[in-house]
PASEZA-720090 format. One record per residue (C-alpha): residue number from 1; residue in one letter; chain; z negated, y negated, x negated. Coordinates in steps of 0.05 Angstrom, whole numbers, plus 5000, padded with zeros to 4 digits. Example, Ala and Ser with C-alpha at 12.3 -4.5 7.8 and 13.67 -1.06 7.14 Angstrom:
% PASEZA-720090
node k 1 r a c A w 4844 v 5090 u 4754
node k 2 r s c A w 4857 v 5021 u 4727
This chain:
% PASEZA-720090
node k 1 r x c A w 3835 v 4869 u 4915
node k 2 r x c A w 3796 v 4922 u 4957
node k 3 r x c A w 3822 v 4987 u 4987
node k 4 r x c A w 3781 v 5029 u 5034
node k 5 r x c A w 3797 v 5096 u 5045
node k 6 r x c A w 3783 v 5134 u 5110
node k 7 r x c A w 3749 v 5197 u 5110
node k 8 r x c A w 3796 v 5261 u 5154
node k 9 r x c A w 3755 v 5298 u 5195
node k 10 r x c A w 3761 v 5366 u 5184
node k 11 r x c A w 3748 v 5427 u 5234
node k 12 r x c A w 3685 v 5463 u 5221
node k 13 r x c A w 3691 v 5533 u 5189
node k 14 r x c A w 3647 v 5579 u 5179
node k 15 r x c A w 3654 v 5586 u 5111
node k 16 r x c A w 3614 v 5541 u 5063
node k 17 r x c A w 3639 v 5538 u 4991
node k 18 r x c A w 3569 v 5521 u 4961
node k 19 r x c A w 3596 v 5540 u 4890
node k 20 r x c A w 3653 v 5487 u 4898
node k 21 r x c A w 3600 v 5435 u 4923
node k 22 r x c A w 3553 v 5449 u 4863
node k 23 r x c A w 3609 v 5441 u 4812
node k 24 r x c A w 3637 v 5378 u 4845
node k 25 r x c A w 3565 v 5350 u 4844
node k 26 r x c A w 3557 v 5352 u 4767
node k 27 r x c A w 3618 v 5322 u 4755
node k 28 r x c A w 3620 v 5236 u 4733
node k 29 r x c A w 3641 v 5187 u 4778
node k 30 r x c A w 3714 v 5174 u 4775
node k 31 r x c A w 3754 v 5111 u 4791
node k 32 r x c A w 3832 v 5118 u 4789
node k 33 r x c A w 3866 v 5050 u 4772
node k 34 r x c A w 3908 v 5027 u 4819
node k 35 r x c A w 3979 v 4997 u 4796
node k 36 r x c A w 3981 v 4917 u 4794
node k 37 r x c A w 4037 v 4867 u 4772
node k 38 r x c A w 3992 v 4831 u 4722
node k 39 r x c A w 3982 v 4894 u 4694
node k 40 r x c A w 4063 v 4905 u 4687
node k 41 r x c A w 4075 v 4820 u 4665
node k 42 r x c A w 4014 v 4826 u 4613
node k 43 r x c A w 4051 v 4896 u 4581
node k 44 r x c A w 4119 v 4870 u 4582
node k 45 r x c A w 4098 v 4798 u 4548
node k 46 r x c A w 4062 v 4848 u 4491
node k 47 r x c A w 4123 v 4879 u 4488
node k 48 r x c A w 4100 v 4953 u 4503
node k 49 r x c A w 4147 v 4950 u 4575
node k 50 r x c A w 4171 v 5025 u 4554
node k 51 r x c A w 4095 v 5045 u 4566
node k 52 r x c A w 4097 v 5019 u 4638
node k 53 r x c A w 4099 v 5084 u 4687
node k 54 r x c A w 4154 v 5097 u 4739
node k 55 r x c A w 4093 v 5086 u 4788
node k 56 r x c A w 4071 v 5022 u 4758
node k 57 r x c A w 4147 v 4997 u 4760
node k 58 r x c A w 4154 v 5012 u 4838
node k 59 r x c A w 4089 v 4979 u 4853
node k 60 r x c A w 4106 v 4922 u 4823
node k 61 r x c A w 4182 v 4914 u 4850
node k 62 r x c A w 4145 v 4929 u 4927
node k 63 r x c A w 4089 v 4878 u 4905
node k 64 r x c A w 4126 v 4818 u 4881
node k 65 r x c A w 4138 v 4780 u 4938
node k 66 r x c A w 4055 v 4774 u 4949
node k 67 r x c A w 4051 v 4760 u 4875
node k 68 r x c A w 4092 v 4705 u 4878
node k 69 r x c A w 4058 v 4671 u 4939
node k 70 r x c A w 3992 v 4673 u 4900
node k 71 r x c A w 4033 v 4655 u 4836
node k 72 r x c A w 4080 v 4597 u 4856
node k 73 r x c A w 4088 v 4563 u 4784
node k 74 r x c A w 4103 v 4630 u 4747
node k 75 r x c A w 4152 v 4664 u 4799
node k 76 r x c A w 4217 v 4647 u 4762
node k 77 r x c A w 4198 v 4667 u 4698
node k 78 r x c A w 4167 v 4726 u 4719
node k 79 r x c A w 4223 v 4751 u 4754
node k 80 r x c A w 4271 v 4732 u 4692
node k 81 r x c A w 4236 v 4772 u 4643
node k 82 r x c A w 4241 v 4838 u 4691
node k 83 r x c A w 4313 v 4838 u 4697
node k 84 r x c A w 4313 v 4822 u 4622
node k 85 r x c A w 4269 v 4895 u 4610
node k 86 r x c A w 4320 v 4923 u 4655
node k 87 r x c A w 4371 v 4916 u 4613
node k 88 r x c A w 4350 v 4971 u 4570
node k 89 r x c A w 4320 v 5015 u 4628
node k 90 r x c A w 4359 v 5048 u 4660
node k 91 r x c A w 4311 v 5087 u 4714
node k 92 r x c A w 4292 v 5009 u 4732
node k 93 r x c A w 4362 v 4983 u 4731
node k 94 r x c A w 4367 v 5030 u 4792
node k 95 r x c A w 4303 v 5008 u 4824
node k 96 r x c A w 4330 v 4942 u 4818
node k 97 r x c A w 4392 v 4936 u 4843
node k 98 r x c A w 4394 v 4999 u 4895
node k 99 r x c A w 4335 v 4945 u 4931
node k 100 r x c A w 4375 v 4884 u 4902
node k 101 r x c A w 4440 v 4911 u 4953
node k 102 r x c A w 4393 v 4928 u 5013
node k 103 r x c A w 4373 v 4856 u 5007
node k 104 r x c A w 4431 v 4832 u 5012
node k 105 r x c A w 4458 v 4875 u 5071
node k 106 r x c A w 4406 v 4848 u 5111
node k 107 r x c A w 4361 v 4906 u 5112
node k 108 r x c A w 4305 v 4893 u 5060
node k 109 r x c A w 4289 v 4821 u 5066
node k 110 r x c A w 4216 v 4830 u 5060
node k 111 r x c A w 4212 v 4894 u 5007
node k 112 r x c A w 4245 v 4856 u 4949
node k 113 r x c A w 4221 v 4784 u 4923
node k 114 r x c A w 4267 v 4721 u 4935
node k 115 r x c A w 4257 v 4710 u 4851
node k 116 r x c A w 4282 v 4778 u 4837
node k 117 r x c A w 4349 v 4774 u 4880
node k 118 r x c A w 4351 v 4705 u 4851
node k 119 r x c A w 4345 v 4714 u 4783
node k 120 r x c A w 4401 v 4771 u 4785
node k 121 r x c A w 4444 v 4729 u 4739
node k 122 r x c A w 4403 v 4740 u 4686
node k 123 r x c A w 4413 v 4810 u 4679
node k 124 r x c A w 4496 v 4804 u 4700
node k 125 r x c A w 4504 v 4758 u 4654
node k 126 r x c A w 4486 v 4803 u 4599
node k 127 r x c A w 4553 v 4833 u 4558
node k 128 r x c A w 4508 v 4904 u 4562
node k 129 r x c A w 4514 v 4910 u 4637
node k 130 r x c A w 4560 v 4858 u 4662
node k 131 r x c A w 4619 v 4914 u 4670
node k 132 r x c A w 4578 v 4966 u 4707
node k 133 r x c A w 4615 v 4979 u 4775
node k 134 r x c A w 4535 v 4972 u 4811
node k 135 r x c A w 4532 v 4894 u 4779
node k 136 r x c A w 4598 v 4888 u 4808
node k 137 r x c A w 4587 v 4911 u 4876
node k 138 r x c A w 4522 v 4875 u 4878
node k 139 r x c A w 4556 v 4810 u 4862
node k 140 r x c A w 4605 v 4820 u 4913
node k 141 r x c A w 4553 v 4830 u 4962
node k 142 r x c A w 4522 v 4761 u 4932
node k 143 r x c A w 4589 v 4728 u 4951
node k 144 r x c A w 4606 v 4686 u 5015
node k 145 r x c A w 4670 v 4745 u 5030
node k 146 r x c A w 4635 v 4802 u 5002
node k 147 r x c A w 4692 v 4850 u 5047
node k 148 r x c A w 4747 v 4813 u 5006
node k 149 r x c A w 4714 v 4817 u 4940
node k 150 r x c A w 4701 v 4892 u 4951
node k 151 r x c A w 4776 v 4902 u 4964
node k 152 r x c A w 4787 v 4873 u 4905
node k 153 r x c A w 4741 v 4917 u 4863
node k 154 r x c A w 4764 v 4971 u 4897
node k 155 r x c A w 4839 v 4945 u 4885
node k 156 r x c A w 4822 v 4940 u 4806
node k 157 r x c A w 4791 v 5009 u 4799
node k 158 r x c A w 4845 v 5046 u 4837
node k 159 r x c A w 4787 v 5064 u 4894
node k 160 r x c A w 4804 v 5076 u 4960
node k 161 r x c A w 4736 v 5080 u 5007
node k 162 r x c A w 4715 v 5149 u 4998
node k 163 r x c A w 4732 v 5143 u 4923
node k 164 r x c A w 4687 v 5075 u 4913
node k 165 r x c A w 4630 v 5117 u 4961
node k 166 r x c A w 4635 v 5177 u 4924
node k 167 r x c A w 4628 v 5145 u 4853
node k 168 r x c A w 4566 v 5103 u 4879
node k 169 r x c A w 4529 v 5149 u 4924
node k 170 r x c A w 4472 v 5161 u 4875
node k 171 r x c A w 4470 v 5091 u 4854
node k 172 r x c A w 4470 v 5038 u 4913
node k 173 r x c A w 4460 v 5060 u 4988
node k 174 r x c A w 4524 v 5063 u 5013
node k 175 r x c A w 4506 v 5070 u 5084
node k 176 r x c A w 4499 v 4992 u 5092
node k 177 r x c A w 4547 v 4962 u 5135
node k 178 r x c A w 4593 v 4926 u 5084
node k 179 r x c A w 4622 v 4995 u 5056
node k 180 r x c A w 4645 v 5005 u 5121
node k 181 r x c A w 4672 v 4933 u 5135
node k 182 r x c A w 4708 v 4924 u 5063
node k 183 r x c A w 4759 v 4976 u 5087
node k 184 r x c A w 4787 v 4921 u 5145
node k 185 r x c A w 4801 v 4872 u 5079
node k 186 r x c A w 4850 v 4920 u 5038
node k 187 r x c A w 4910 v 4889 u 5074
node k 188 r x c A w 4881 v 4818 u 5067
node k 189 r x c A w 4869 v 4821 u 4994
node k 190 r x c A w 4940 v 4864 u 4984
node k 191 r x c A w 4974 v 4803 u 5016
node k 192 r x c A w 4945 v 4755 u 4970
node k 193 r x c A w 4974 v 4786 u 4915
node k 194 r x c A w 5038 v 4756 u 4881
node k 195 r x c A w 5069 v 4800 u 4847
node k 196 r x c A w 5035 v 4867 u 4864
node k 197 r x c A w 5039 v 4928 u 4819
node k 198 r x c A w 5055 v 5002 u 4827
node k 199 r x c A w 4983 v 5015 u 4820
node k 200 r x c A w 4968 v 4969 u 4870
node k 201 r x c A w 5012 v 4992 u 4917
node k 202 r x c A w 4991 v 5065 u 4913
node k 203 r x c A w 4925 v 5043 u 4926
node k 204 r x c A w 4938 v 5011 u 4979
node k 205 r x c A w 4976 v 5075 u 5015
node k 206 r x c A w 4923 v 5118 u 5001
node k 207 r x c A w 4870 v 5061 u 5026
node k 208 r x c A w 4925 v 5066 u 5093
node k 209 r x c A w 4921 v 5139 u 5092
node k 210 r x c A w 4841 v 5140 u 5102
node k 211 r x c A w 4836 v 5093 u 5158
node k 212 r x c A w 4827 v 5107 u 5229
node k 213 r x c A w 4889 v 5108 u 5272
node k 214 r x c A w 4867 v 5039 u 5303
node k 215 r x c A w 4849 v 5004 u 5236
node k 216 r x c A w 4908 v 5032 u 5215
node k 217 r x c A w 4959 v 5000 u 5263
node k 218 r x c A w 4918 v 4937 u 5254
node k 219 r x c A w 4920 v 4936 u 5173
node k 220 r x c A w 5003 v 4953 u 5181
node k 221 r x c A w 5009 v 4901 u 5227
node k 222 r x c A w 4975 v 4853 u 5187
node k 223 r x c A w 5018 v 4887 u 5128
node k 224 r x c A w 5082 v 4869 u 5160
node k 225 r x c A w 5068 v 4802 u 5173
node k 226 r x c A w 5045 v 4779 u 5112
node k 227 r x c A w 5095 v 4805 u 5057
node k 228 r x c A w 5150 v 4780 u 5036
node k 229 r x c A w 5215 v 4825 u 5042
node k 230 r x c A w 5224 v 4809 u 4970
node k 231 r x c A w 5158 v 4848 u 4949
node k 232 r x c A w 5174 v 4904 u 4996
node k 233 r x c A w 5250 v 4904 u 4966
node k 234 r x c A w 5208 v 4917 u 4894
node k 235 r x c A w 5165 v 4970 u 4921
node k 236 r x c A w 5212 v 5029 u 4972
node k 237 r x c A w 5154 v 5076 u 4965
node k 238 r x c A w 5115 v 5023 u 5015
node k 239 r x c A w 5171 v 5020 u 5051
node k 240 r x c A w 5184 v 5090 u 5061
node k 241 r x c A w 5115 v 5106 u 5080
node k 242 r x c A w 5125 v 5054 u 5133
node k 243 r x c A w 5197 v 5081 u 5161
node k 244 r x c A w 5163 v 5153 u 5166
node k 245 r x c A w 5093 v 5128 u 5194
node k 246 r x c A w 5119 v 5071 u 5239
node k 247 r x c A w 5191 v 5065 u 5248
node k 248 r x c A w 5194 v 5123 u 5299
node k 249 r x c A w 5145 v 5149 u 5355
node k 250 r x c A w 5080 v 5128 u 5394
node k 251 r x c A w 5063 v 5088 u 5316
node k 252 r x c A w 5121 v 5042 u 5324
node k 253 r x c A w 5094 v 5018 u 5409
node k 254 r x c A w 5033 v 5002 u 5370
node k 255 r x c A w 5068 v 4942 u 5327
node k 256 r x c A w 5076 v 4876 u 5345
node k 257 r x c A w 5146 v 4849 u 5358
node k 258 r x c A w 5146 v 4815 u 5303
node k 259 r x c A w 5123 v 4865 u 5263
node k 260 r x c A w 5173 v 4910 u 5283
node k 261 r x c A w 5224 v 4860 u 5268
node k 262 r x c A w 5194 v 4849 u 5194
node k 263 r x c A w 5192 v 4929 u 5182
node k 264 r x c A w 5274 v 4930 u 5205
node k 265 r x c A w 5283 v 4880 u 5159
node k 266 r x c A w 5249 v 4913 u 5101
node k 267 r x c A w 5280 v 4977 u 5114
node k 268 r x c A w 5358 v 4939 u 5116
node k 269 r x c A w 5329 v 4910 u 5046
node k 270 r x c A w 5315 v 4969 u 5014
node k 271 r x c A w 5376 v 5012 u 5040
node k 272 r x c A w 5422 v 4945 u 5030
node k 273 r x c A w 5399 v 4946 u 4951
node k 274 r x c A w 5419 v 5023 u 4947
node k 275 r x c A w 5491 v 4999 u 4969
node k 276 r x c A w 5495 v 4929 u 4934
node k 277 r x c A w 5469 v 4979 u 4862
node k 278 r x c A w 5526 v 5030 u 4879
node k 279 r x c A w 5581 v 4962 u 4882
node k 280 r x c A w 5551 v 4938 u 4812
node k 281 r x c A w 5557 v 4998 u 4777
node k 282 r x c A w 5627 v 5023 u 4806
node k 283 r x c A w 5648 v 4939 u 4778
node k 284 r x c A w 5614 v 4953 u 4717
node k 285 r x c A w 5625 v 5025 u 4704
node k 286 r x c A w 5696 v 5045 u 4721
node k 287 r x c A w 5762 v 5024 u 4706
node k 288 r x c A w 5792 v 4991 u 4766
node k 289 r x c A w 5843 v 4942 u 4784
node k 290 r x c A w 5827 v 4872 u 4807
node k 291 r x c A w 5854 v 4875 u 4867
node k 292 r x c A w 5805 v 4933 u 4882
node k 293 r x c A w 5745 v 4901 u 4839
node k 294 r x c A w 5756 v 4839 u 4884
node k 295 r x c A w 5760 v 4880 u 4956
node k 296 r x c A w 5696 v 4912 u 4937
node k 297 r x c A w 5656 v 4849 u 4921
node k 298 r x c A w 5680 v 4824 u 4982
node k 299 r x c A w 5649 v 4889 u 5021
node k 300 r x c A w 5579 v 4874 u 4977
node k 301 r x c A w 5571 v 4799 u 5009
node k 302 r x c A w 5606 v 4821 u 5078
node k 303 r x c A w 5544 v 4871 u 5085
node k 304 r x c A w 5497 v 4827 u 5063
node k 305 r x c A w 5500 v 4798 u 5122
node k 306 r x c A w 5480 v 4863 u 5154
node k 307 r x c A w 5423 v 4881 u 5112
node k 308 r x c A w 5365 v 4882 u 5162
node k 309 r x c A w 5408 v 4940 u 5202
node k 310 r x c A w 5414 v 4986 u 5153
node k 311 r x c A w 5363 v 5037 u 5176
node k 312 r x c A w 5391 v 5098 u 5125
node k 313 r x c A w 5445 v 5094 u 5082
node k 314 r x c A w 5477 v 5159 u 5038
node k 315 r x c A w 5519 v 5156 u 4983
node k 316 r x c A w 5581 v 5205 u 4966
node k 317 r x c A w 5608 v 5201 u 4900
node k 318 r x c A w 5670 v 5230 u 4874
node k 319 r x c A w 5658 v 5276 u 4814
node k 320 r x c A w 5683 v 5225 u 4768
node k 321 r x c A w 5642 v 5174 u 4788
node k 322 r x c A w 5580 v 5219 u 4800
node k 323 r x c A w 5587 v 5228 u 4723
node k 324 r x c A w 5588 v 5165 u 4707
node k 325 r x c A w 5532 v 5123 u 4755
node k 326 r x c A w 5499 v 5184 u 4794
node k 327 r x c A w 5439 v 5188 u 4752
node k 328 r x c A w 5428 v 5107 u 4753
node k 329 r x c A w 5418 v 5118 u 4829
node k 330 r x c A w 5368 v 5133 u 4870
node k 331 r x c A w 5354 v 5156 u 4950
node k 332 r x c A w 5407 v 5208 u 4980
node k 333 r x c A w 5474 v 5211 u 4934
node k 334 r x c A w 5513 v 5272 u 4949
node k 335 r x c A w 5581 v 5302 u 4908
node k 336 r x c A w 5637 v 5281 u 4951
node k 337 r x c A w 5683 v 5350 u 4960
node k 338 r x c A w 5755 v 5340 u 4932
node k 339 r x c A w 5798 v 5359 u 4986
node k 340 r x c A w 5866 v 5314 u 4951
node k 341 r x c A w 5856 v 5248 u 4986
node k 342 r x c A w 5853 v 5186 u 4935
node k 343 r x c A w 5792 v 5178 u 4892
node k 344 r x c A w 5742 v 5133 u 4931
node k 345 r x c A w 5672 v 5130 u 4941
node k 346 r x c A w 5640 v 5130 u 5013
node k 347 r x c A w 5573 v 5105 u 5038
node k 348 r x c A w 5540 v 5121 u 5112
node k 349 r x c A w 5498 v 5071 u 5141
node k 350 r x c A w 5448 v 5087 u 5207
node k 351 r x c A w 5454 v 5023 u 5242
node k 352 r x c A w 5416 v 5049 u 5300
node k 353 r x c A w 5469 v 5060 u 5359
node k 354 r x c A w 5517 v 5067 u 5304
node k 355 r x c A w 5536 v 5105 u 5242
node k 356 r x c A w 5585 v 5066 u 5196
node k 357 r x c A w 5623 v 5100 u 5144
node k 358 r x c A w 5652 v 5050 u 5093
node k 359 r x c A w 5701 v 5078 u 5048
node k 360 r x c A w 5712 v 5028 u 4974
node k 361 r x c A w 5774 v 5047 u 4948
node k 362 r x c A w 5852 v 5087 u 4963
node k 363 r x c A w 5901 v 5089 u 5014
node k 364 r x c A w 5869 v 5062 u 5082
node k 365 r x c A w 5806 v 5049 u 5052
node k 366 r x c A w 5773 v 5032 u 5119
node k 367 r x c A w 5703 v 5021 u 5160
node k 368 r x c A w 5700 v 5071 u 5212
node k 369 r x c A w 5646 v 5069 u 5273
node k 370 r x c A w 5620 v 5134 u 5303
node k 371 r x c A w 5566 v 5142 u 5360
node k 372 r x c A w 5499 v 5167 u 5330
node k 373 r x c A w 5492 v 5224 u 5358
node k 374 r x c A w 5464 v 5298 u 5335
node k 375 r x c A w 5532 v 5323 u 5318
node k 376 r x c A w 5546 v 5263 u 5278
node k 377 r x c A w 5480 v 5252 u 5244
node k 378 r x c A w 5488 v 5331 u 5223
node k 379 r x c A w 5552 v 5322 u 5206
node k 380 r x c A w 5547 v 5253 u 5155
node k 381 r x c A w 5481 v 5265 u 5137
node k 382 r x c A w 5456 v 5329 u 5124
node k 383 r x c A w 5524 v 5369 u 5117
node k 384 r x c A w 5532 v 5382 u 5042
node k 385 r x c A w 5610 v 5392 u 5028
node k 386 r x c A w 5625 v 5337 u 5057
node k 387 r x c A w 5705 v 5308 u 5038
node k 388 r x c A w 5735 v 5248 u 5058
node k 389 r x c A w 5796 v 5285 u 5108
node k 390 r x c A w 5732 v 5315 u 5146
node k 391 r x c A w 5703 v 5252 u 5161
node k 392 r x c A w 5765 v 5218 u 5178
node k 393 r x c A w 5788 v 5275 u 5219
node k 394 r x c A w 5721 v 5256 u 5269
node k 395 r x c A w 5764 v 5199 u 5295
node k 396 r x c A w 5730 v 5146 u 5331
node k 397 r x c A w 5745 v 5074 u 5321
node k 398 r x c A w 5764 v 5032 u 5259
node k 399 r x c A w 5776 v 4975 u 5222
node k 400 r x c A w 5816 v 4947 u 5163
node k 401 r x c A w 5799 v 4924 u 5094
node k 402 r x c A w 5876 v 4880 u 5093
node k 403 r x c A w 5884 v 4809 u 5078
node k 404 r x c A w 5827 v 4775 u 5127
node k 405 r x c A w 5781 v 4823 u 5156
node k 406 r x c A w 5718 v 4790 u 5133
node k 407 r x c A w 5739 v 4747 u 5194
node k 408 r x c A w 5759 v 4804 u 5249
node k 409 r x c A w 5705 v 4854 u 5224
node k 410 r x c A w 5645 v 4808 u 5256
node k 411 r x c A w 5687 v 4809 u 5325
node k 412 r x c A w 5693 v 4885 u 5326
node k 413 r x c A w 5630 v 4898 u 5298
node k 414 r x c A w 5598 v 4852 u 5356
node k 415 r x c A w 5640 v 4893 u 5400
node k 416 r x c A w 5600 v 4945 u 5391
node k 417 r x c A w 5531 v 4907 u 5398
node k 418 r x c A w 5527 v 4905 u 5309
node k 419 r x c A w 5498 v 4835 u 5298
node k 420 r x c A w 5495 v 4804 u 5234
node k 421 r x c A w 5426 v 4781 u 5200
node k 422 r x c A w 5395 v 4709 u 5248
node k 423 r x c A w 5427 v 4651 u 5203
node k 424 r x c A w 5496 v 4679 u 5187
node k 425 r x c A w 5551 v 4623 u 5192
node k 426 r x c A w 5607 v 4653 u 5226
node k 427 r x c A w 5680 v 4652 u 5190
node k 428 r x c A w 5722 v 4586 u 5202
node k 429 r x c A w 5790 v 4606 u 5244
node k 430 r x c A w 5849 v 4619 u 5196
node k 431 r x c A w 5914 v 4576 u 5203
node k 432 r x c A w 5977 v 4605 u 5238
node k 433 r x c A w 6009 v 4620 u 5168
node k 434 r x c A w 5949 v 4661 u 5143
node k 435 r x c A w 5954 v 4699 u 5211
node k 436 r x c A w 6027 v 4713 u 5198
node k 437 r x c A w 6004 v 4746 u 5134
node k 438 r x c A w 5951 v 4785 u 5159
node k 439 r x c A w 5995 v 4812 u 5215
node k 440 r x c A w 6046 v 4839 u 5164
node k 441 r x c A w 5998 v 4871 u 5116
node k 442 r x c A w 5959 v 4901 u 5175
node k 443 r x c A w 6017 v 4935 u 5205
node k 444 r x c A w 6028 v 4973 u 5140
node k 445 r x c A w 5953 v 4996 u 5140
node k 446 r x c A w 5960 v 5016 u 5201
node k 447 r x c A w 6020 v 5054 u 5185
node k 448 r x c A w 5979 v 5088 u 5131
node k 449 r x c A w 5924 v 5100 u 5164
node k 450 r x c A w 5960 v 5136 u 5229
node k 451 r x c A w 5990 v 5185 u 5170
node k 452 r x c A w 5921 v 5198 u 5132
node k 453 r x c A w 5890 v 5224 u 5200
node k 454 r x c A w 5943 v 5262 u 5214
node k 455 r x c A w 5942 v 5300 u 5142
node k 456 r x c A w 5858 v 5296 u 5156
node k 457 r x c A w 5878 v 5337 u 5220
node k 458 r x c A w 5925 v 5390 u 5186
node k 459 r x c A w 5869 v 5400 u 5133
node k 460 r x c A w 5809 v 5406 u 5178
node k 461 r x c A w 5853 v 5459 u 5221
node k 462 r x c A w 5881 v 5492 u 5157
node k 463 r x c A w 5804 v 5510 u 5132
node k 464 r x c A w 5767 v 5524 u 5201
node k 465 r x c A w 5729 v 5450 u 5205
């Protein structure tokens, strides 16, 4: 192979370095080799490949492809023993594969040889290399989804994008397109996970976190749509970035309707399991009669049928029970002030229009409705001596916990525009007799309940609330 040189023309000076001239003159001809790939093949086959220069190496990788057209029967096993030296080289490991990935991308075709990306699997395979994040990434870039196989890598080192880029930029160029793309597949691969981990779903929130504000609305749509309110139930730190990213605001407009109706329903899951836990320990943990232990199962399955409104929810404990369940829960639990009234725990649901206050256990012992308002969302949710003769003494409408009012509840509640979750079978209509009885015990409660205001009023008044 011949290469001419071409001589640069100079401008003429008017100095004339005759000593320089004479030196060069006396000095022998010099030839300097030029690199060749039968030069690199005949070291590596005599096994002196560490003696091959960085020089030689790039020539070779840049002049394969040619080789290989003049060399049709040997290109395979060329290329094989190559990636077989590169094993143990590190400086050509990164020749290799940093071309290997621009190949791949679309943007090298005609640098690298077709035997060389070929013949890859013969260095992956190898036990030495086959756990390197580069051999990974390449591979996925081999692959027919190499966006979903990158999530995945991404998912199984706990790398969002700028993580993965940062830990490769001196390896692979990670300006090609498919670092860019992979980022559109985190919510894709997420999905396809069964049963997905903490790890997984941290990941995935900070992967959310990077994105822009359009890929974003499209990954949480996708998000919504695809998981199961049983995985979200398992996981309320996904859900609670969604309710503060999405439930509220110019976020929110961006859903779908259908993901907006999946994110309500995760939300009612999540705040719906705080309640149902509170039920299960109160059976479990304190001393009650059946009659009570039987009223208060009743509430957990009555408000099951509620779950997807349950947009908040706070729990006030008495200081007995406090001691014995309040550090089993989680979310916002509060000390319920003693101000006399009958031991009883309360929970607050935000059902949107409406704030519910549901008190388990005592004399009246009922579900009360109040607007949702500022003055009420101060009052039941971020007041701090909060007592149950303060809350009743707010008035507003309410209903009984007697014999029957898993039947009459539904009616008021629908009243008030409070619709149970799509599928609930409605109560069957009680006979005459079981009327009769309901009538009697309900006049008592409201007896009750007519006198526990009015001592709610006199203690409100009595200590300036």
């Amino acid at each position: 192979m011949t290469f001419e040189f071409s001589t640069p023309s100079l401008p003429e000076s008017q100095y004339h370095p005759d000593k320089l001239i004479n030196i060069a003159s006396q000095l022998p001809d010099t030839k300097i080799p030029l690199p060749s790939v039968d030069k690199v093949l005949t070291a590596i086959q005599q096994g002196k490949a560490n003696q091959v220069s960085k020089l030689e190496w790039v020539y070779c990788i840049y002049a394969k492809a040619e080789w290989d057209r003049e060399n049709p029967n040997h290109r395979w096993e060329t290329s094989h023993i190559i990636w077989k030296v590169a094993i143990n080289n590190s400086w050509l490991q990164h020749q290799l594969l940093w071309h290997l990935a621009l190949y791949h991308s679309g943007q090298e075709e005609q640098v690298l040889a077709n035997s060389l990306a070929e013949c890859f699997d013969v260095f992956a395979n190898s036990e030495l290399v086959n756990n390197l994040l580069t051999v990974k990434i390449i591979q996925a870039l081999r692959s027919n989804d190499p966006g979903q196989e990158l999530a995945k890598i991404a998912c199984e080192k706990s790398l969002n994008r700028t993580e993965l880029i940062n830990q490769l930029r001196d390896d692979l160029p990670v300006w090609i397109p498919a670092f860019n793309e992979f980022i559109e597949y985190v919510t894709p691969y997420f999905s396809s996970i069964v049963f997905p981990s903490k790890q997984q779903v941290d990941w995935l929130l900070r992967c959310l976190n990077e994105m822009s504000v359009e890929k974003q609305v499209n990954a949480v749509n996708h998000l919504l749509t695809n998981i199961s309110k049983e995985v979200a139930s398992n996981h309320p730190q996904l859900v609670e970035w969604l309710r503060s990213n999405y439930r509220n605001g110019d976020n929110w407009n961006r859903l779908s309707e259908q993901a907006r109706q999946k994110l309500r329903e995760w939300i009612g899951a999540i705040n719906y399991a705080d309640f149902q836990k509170l039920v299960d320990l109160i059976l479990n943990r304190l001393h009650l009669e059946n009659w009570e232990a039987n009223q208060l199962r009743k509430r957990r399955k009555f408000w099951a049928d509620y779950s997807n409104r349950f947009e908040r929810i706070r729990i006030l404990l008495p200081q007995t029970s406090l001691n014995a369940i309040g550090y089993q829960l989680k979310g916002d639990i509060d000390l319920l002030e003693n101000d006399g009234s009958d031991s009883t725990e309360v929970c607050i649901f935000d059902f949107g229009e409406w704030l519910v206050v549901e008190f388990f256990r005592g004399r009246g012992s009922e579900t009360r409705l109040l607007p949702n308002n500022v003055k009420n969302q101060q009052l039941l949710f971020n007041e701090s001596k909060l007592s149950v003769k303060r809350i009743r003494n707010q008035g507003y409408d309410r209903h009984d916990h007697v014999y029957l009012w898993q039947v009459f509840c539904p009616q008021w509640l629908e009243q008030k525009r409070i619709q149970p979750n799509p599928g609930t079978e409605a109560s069957q209509t009680p006979t005459a007799d079981k009327l009769y009885q309901r009538q009697r015990k309900l006049e008592r409660w409201q007896s009750d309940i007519i006198n526990l205001e009015k001592e709610a009023k006199a203690y409100c008044e009595k200590n300036g609330f």
